[in-house]
C-alpha positions in Angstrom: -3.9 18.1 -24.5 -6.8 20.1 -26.1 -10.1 18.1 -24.9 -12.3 20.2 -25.9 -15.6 18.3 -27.6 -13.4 15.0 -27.8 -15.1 11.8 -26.5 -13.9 10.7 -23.5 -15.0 7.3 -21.9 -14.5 6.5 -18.9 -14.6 2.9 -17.3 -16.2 2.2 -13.9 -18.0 4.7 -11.0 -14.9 4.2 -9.2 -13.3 6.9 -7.1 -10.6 7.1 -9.7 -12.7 7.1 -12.4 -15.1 9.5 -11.2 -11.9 11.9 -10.3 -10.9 11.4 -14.1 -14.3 12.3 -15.2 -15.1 15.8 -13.6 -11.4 16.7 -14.9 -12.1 15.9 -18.7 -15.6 17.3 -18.2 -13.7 20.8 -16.8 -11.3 20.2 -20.0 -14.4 20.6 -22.3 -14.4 16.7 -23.1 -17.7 15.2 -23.6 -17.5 12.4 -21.1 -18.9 9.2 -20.7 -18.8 7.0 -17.6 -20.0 3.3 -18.0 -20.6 1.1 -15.1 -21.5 -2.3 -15.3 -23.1 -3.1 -12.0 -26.4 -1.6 -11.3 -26.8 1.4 -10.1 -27.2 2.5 -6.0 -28.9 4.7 -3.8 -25.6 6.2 -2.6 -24.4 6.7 -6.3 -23.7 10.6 -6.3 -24.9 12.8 -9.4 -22.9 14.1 -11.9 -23.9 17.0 -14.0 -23.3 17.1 -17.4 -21.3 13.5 -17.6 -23.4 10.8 -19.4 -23.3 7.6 -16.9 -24.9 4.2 -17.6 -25.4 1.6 -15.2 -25.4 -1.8 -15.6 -23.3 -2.9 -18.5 -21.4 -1.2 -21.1 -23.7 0.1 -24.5 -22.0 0.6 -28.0 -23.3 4.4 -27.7 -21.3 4.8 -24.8 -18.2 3.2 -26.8 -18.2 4.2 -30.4 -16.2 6.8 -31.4 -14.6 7.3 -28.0 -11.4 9.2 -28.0 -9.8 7.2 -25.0 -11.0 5.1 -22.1 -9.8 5.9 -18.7 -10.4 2.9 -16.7 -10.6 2.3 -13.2 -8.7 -0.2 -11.4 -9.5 -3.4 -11.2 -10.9 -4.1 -14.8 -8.5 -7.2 -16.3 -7.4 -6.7 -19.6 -9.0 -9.9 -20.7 -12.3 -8.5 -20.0 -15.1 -8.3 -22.6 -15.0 -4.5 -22.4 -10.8 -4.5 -23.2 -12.0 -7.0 -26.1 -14.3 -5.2 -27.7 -12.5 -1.3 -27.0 -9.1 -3.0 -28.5 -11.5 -4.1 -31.6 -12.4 0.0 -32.4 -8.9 0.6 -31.4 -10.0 3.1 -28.7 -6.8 3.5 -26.3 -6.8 2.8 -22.5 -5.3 4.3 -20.2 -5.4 4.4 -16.2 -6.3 7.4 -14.5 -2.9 7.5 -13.2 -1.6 8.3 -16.7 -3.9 10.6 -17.3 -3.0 13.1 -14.6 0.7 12.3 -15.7 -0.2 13.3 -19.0 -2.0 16.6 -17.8 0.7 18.1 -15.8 4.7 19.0 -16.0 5.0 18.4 -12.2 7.4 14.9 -11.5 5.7 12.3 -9.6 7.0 9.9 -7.1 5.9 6.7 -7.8 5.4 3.8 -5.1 5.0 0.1 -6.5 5.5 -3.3 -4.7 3.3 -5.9 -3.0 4.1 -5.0 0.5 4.4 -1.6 2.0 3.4 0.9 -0.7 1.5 3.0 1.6 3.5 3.5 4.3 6.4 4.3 1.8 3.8 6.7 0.0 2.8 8.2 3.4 6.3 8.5 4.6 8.1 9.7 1.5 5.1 12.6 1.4 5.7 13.5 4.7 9.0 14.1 4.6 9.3 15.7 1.1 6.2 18.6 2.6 9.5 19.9 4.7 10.9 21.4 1.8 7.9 21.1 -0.9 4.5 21.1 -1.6 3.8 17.2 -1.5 0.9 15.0 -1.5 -0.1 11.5 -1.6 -2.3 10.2 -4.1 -3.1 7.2 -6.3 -4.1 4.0 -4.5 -3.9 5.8 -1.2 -5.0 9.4 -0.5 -6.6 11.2 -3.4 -6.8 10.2 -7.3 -4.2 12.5 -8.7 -6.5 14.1 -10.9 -8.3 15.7 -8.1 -4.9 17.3 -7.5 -4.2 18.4 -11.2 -5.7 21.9 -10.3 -3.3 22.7 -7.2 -0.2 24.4 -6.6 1.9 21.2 -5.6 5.6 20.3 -6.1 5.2 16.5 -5.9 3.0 14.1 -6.4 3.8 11.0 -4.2 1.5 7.8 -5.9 0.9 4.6 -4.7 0.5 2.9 -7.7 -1.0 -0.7 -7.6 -0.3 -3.5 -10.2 -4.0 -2.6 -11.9 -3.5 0.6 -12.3 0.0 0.3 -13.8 -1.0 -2.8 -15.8 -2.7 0.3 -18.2 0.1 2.9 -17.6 2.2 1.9 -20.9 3.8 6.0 -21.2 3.9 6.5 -17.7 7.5 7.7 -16.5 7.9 9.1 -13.0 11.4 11.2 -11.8 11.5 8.5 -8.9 10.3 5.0 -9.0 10.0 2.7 -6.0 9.6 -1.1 -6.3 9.4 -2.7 -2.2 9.2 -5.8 -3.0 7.9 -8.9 -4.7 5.9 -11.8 -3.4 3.1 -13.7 -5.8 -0.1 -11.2 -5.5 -3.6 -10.8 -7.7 -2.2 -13.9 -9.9 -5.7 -14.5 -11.5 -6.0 -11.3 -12.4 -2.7 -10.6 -14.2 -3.0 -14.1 -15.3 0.5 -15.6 -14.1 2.9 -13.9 -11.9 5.3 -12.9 -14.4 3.0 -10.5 -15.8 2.0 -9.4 -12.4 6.0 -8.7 -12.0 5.7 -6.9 -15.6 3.0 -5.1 -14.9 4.7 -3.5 -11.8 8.6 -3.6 -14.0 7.3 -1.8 -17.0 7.9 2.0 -15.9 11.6 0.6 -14.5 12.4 -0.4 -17.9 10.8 2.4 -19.7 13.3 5.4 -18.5 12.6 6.1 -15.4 15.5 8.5 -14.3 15.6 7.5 -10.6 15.0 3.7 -10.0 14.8 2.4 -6.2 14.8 -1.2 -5.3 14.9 -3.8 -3.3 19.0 -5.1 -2.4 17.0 -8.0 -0.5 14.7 -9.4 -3.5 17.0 -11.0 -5.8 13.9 -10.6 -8.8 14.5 -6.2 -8.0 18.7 -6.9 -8.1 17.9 -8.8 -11.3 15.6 -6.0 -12.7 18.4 -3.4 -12.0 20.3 -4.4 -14.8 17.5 -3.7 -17.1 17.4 0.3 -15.9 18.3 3.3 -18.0 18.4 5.6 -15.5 20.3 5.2 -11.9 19.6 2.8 -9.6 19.5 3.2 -5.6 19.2 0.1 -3.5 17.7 0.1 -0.5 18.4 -2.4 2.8 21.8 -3.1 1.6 25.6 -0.9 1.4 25.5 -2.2 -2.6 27.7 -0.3 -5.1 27.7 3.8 -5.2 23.8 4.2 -4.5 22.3 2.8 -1.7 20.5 3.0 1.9 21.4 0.4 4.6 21.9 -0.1 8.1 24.7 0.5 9.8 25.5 0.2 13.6 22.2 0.9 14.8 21.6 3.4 12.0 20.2 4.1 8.7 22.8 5.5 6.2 22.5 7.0 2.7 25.2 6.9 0.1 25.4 8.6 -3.0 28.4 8.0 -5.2 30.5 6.5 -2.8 29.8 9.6 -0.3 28.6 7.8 3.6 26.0 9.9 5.6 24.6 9.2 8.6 20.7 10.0 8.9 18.8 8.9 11.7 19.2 6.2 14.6 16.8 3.3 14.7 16.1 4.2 18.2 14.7 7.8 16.5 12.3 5.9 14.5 8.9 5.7 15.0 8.4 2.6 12.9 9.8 -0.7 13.9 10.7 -3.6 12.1 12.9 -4.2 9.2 10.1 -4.0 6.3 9.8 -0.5 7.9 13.1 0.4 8.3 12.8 -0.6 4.1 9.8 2.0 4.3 12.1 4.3 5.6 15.1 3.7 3.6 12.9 4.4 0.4 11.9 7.5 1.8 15.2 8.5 2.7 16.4 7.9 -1.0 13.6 9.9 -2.7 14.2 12.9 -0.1 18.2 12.8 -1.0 17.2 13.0 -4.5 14.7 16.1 -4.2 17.1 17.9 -2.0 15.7 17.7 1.1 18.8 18.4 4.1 19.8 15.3 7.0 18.2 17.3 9.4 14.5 18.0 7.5 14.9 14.2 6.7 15.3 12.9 10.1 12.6 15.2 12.0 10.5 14.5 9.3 10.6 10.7 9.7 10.8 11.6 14.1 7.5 12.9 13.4 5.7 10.4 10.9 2.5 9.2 12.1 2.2 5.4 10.8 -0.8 4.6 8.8 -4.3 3.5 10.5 -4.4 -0.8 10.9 -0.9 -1.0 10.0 1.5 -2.1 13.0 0.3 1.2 14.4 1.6 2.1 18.2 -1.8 3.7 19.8 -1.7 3.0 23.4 0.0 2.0 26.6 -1.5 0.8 30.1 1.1 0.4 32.8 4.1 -1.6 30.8 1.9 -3.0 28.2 2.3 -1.3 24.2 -0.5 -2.1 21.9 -0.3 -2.3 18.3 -2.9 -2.4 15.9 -2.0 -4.5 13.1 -5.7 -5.1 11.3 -4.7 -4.8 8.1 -3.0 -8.3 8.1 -5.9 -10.0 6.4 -3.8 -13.0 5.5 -0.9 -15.4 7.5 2.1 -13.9 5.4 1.1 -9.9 6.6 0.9 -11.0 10.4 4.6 -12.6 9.7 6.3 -9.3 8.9 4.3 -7.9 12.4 5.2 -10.6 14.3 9.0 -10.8 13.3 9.4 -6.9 14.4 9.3 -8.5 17.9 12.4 -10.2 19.1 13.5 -11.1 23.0 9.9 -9.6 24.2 6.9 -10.9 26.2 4.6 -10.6 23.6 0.4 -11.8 23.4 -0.7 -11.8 19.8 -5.0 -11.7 19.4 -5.5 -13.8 15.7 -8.4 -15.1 14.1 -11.5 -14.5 12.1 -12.5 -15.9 8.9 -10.0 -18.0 7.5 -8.5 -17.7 4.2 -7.5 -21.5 4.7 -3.6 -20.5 3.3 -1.1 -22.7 4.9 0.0 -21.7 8.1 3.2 -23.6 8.9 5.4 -20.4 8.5 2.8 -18.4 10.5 3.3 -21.3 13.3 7.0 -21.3 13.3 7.3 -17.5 13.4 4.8 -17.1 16.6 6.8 -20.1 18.1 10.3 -18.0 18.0 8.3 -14.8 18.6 5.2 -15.2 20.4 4.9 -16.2 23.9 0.8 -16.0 24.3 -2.1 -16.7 21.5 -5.6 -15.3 22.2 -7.6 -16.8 19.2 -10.9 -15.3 17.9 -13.3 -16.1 15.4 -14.1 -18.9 13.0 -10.9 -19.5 12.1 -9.4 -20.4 15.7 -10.1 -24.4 15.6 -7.9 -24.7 12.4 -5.6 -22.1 13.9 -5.3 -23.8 17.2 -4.8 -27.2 15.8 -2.0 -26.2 13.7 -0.3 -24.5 16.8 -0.4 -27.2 18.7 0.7 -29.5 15.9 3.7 -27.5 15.5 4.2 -27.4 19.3 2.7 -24.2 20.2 0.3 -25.0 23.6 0.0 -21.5 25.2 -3.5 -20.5 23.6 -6.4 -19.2 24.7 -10.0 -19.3 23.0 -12.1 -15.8 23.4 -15.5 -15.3 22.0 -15.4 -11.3 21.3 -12.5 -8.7 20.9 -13.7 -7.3 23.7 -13.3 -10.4 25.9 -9.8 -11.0 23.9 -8.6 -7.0 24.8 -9.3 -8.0 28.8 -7.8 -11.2 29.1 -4.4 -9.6 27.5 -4.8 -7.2 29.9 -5.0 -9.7 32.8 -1.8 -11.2 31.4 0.8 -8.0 31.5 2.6 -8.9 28.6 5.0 -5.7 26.9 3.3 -6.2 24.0 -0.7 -6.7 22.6 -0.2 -7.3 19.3 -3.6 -7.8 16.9 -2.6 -9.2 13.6 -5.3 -11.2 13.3 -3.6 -12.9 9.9 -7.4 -13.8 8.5 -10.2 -11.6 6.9 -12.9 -10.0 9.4 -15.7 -10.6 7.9 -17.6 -13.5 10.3 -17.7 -10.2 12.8 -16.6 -6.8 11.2 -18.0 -5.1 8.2 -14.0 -4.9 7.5 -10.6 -5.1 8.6 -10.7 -1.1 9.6 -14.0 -1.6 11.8 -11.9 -4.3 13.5 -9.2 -2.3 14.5 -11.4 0.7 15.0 -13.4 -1.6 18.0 -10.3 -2.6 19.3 -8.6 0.8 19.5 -11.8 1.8 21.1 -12.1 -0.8 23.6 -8.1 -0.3 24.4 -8.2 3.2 24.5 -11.4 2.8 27.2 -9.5 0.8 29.7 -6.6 3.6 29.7 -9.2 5.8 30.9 -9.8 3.1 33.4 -6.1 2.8 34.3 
């Protein structure tokens, strides 16, 4: 598109939005940011882009040409009211860079696992391509507008999508659906739509879910073709397979890799994997490429990440489970193991009978931490879990697993970290750190 002297507004200081800016502003637009907390020290500079602070004026509005927003804005806002009254379009910044380029995207949706999928499927397409990640993990996409790439791999979160009404990847990924941001999107349904929009739009490559009877619903609702993953389901799917993953494309079986290969356990990885399997059979990419690519994936930071070993003991680093239902799909990767899982911190107060049955078939030692261990403890013990142990620091929690020799330290600590980390990735950070010390030790 020809921006040159258009008015372009864009919604929100935001990493995204700020990526959208500087792109319009290189396209000639005459770009306006509006913000509507108050400004802060840390807030960079950006020359020749008008940015207000504090609230959203009608000279910052009128006459705007679009509004790229940033994530996060619900459409039931006052600004989406009163843009939809001067009938100024929004779009995300997502659909902008689609917009601005002929290069396909991959596109990553779903509640659970989008960014190991979007790391993974990235990884393994760079063996043949030019690939990067982008969208809700990695960069904006528009930073990337200006590079040579191939692919763009985008995690792309309900919010963003939510104002992505022309946006129409090659591939499209949904993982899976569990009730998520339900205030925002105002019902779950049009959380769901949000997310099922590009599916049903024409999306030539849809892969979904064979496990998540919503995805096998939405299917049938496809124009293009349809892959399943975690599941040997019609002509076009990814499954496992006698200790294997396999890939079929119109009927034709091939092997890939071994589960033993993988560096990922679990089966809502081996999902991850599947997905990234599919979109690398699609673009091309050989067996071989595919499986040393996925051989030699590094997982995500905080996410059931392997880091370190002293003596028999493997320690994972699961901080990212903010909530009870992320440290379920951690602790079910475990089966027939000695495992010591360190939980707590400030609780959420979700219910936690699932979370008590799963560490009863899984778990054989809790070290509890944080504010949330009386209510944790008490609901152990009330479903029959006694083998718990109180600690006052990580620090104290990382030692006493020590002293036990389990295989497995798993932290999952399935609550927030804010009663004693600025955030779930200073968390694990300190207890990487403090694990990674005693191997020195060792």
């Amino acid at each position: 598109m020809n921006w040159i002297d258009r008015k372009a507004l864009v919604l929100g200081f935001s990493k995204s939005g700020i990526s959208a800016a500087k792109y319009l502003k290189a396209k000639g637009a005459d770009v306006y940011i509006t913000e509507a907390r108050e400004k802060k020290d840390s807030d960079i500079e950006l020359e020749g882009i008008h940015v207000e602070f504090g609230g959203h004026s009608n000279e910052f509005i009128k006459d705007a040409y679009i509004a790229v927003t940033s994530p996060g804005i619900p459409p039931h806002s006052d600004i989406m009211s009163r843009l939809k009254d001067e009938n100024i379009k929004v779009i995300s910044e997502i659909e902008l860079a689609f917009m601005e380029t002929a290069k396909p995207f991959v596109a990553i949706t779903g509640t659970n696992g989008k960014t190991t999928t979007t790391a993974l499927t990235a990884h393994i397409l760079s063996s043949e391509y030019k690939a990067e990640p982008c969208g809700n993990y990695g960069v904006p996409p528009c930073d990337l507008l200006n590079n040579d790439i191939d692919y763009f791999v985008c995690e792309c979160s309900s919010f963003q999508l939510e104002y992505s009404s022309a946006f129409i990847p090659k591939i499209a990924m949904f993982t899976n659906l569990t009730p998520d941001h339900v205030d925002w999107h105002r019902g779950v349904e049009n959380y769901f739509n949000a997310k099922a929009k590009m599916f049903r739009d024409g999306v030539p490559y849809a892969v979904l879910n064979a496990k998540d009877e919503k995805l096998v619903q939405l299917a049938k609702e496809c124009e293009g073709t349809v892959f399943f993953f975690d599941g040997d389901i019609g002509e076009n799917c990814s499954y496992i397979k006698d200790g294997a993953i396999f890939f079929k494309s119109r009927g034709n079986e091939e092997k890939i890799i071994t589960l033993d290969d993988c560096p990922l356990i679990g089966n809502h990885n081996y999902q991850n994997v599947m997905c990234g399997v599919i979109a690398a059979k699609l673009a091309g990419i050989s067996n071989e490429n595919i499986r040393q690519s996925i051989m030699s994936f590094k997982v995500p930071e905080h996410r059931l990440e392997k880091f370190a070993q002293i003596g028999k003991t493997v320690f994972y680093n699961d901080s990212k489970a903010t909530n009870p239902e992320a440290s379920l799909v951690a602790i079910n990767s475990f089966n027939n193991t000695d495992v010591t899982l360190i939980a707590g911190g400030r609780d959420k107060n979700t219910d936690l009978k699932e979370f008590c049955d799963c560490v009863k078939e899984h778990i054989k030692t809790v070290i509890l931490i944080g504010e949330a261990a009386d209510r944790f403890e008490e609901n152990l013990k009330s479903d029959g879990f006694e083998n718990i142990i109180r600690e006052d620091t990580m620090q104290s929690a990382i030692d006493k697993s020590i002293e036990l020799n389990p295989d497995v330290v798993l932290l999952s600590p399935a609550c927030a970290s804010f009663d004693m980390f600025s955030g779930y990735e200073e968390r694990g950070k300190v207890f990487k750190e403090y694990v990674l010390s005693k191997t020195n030790e060792a």
